[in-house]
C-alpha angles and dihedrals in degrees: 000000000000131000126223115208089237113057110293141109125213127210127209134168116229096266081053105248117149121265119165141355114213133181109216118217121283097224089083108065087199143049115177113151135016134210133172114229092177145333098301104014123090123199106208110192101216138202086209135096094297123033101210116057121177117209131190116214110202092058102033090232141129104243092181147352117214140179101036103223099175112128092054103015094117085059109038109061110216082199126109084014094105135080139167123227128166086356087298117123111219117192118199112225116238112252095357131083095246130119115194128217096222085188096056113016090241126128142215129197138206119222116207089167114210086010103062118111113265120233085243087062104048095044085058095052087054102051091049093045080057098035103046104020092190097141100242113171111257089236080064094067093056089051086052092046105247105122118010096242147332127258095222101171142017133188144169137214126171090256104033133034099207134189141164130228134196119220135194108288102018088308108161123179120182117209116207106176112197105225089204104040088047075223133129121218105198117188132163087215130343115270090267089059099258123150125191097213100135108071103267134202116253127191134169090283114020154018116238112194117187101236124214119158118279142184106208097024133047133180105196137052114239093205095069101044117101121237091262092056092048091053093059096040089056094049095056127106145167098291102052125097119267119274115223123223122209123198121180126210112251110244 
């Protein structure tokens, strides 16, 4: 499935021949994500009144809005807060620690202990995103000292719950927490220099980043790329399609 800004969704089947053209509802202003629940229901994440928007597909039609979002929609993105894991669909709140279950309601939280944002804080936050509605990003809030720090992304794989979180002054810290081993790793970039801050693709066995040049933030290490691959690295610009970077988990 693809989404067009204005209203349609695209079928294709896996070897990406078209399908289907469909134009979604009017009701919902705004379509920004797309998720199957099940053979005919869709799940829309919305920057509308409210974020979750069930649709049915054989008859075209909105069967139920969910998680009313009105007063700071226009701030808080509801967008690359969202991952699938064991054909369940988990949502991160906006400004909280908790990760919802959309299938089945249930939540889980992360506990950063003395870290963690205080209710104070995040009331604060709140009032100021109402009050002033003068669409600061929320990392902003954590350079001004508001909240200690902003839970960005969240993923899941059968062995590690992850997550990354900005700090004050460019400060990341990625938190990989090891399902087995009931342990957390906690590192501000790998020991290459690699930082996981564009929402990547995780599977089972690997990351997968979409590479383009950059000046701060790398995703390779130029040290293990053949000189083929170098080659090819150097010789990309700005016009040239994304490269895309694999790591595997180590076994």
């Amino acid at each position: 499935m693809l989404l067009e800004p204005f209203g349609n969704l695209l079928s294709f089947d896996l070897d990406g021949n078209f399908i289907s053209k469909t134009k979604l509802p009017m009701e919902i202003l705004a379509y920004n994500e797309v998720f199957p629940l099940n053979k005919d229901t869709l799940l829309f994440i919305s920057l509308n009144k409210y974020t979750f928007v069930f649709y049915d597909s054989k008859t075209n039609s909105i069967i139920d809005k969910k998680f009313e979002n009105e007063n700071n929609r226009d701030l808080l993105m509801p967008t690359h807060k969202t991952y699938v894991y064991n054909n369940r669909i988990f949502f991160s709140i906006p400004l909280s620690n908790n990760i919802l279950n959309i299938n089945d309601g249930s939540v889980f939280t992360w506990n950063f202990g003395n870290r963690n944002n205080s209710k104070k804080q995040i009331q604060k936050v709140k009032k100021e995103i109402m009050e002033e509605h003068n669409r600061i990003p929320p990392r902003d809030y954590v350079q001004e000292g508001l909240i200690n720090y902003w839970l960005c992304l969240n993923y899941e794989t059968a062995r590690y719950k992850i997550c990354l979180l900005k700090f004050a002054n460019e400060v990341f810290k990625h938190v990989f927490f090891d399902k087995t081993l009931n342990k957390p790793f906690v590192f501000d970039q790998t020991k290459e220099g690699i930082r996981f801050l564009v929402p990547p693709s995780f599977n089972e066995k690997s990351i997968i980043v979409t590479e383009f040049p950059m000046k701060y933030y790398k995703y390779y290490d130029e040290s293990i790329l053949t000189e083929q691959q170098r080659e090819i690295f150097n010789k990309h610009d700005e016009y040239d399609n994304p490269i895309l970077v694999k790591y595997n988990f180590k076994q």
